[in-house]
SESELUM-644471 format. One record per residue (C-alpha): x, y, z; residue number from 0. Coordinates in steps of 0.1 Angstrom, whole numbers, plus 5000, padded with zeros to 4 digits. Layout:
N
[[X; Y; Z]; NUM]
...
This chain:
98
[[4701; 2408; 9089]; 0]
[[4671; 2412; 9116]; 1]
[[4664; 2449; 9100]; 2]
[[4665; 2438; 9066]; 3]
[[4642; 2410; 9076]; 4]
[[4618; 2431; 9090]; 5]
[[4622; 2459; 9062]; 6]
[[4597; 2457; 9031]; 7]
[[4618; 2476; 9007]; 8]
[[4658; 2473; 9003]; 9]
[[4658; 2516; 9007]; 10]
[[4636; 2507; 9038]; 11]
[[4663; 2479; 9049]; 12]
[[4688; 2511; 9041]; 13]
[[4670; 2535; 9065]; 14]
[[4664; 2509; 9093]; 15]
[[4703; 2497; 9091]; 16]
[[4722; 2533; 9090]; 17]
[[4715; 2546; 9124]; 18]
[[4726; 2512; 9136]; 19]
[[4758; 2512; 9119]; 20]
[[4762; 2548; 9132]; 21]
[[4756; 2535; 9168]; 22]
[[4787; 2509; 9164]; 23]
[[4809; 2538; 9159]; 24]
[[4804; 2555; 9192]; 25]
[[4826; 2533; 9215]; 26]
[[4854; 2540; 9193]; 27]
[[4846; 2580; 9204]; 28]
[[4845; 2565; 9238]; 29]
[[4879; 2547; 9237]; 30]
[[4902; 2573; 9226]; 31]
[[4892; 2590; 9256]; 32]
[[4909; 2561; 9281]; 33]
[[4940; 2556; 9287]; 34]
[[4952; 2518; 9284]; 35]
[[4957; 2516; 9320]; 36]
[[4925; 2528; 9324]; 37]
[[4902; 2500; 9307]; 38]
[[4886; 2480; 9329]; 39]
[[4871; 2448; 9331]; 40]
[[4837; 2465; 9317]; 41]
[[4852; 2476; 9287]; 42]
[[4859; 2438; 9276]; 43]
[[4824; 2425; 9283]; 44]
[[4804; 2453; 9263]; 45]
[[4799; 2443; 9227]; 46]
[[4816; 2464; 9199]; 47]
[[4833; 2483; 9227]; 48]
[[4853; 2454; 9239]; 49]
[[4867; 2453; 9203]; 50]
[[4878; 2489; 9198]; 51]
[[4894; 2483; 9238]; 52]
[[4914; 2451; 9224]; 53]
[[4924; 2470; 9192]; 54]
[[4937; 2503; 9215]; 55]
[[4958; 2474; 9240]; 56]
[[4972; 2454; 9208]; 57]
[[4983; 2490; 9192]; 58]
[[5002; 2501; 9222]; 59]
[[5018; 2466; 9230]; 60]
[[5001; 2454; 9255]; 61]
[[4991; 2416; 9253]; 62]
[[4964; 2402; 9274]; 63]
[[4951; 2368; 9269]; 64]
[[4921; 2370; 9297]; 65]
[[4911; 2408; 9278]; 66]
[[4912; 2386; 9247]; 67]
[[4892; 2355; 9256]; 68]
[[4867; 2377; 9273]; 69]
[[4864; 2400; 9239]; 70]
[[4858; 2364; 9218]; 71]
[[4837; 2350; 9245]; 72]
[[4810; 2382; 9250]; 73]
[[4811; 2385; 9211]; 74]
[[4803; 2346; 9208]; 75]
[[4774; 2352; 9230]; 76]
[[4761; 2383; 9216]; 77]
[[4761; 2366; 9183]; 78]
[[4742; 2332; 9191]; 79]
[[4715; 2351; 9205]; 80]
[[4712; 2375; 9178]; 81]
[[4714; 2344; 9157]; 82]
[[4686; 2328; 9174]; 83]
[[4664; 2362; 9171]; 84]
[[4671; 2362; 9139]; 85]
[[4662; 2321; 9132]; 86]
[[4632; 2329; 9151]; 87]
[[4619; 2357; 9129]; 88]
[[4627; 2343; 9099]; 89]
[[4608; 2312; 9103]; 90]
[[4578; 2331; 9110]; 91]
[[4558; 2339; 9079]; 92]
[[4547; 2371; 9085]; 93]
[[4585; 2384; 9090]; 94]
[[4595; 2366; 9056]; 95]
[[4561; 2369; 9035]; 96]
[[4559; 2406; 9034]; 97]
């Protein structure tokens, strides 16, 4: 939403949004690597990554609560300041006005 925002054109929106959406991909690269014995508390906190880590323990069986509520709680956070970025910009005229 923030690239779009700040993007004049929707093709421009496109350009700004695809590298980002490539970048989300990577800790799924990163978590096939680890084992699920291996994941440590680290890999619940990061954003995105703590979901692909939840997704890898769920597959193989393995049910933690505290992995879980740390996965909702970092994501919660991640998204109420992006949210408030994003509020902030687009209640500026010169982000909306373009």
């Amino acid at each position: 939403m923030m690239t779009s925002i700040v993007a004049k054109t929707v093709k421009e929106a496109n350009s700004y949004a695809s590298p980002i959406m490539m970048l989300t991909m990577f800790p799924a690269f990163f978590t096939t690597s680890v084992g699920v014995n291996e994941l440590g508390l680290y890999h619940f906190v990061i954003p995105i990554l703590n979901i692909f880590s939840s997704y890898k323990e769920l597959l193989y069986g393995v049910v933690n609560f505290e992995h879980i509520l740390i996965t909702v709680l970092s994501n919660l956070a991640v998204v109420f300041v992006l949210f408030m970025i994003s509020r902030v910009m687009f209640l500026k005229d010169k982000w909306v006005m373009n």
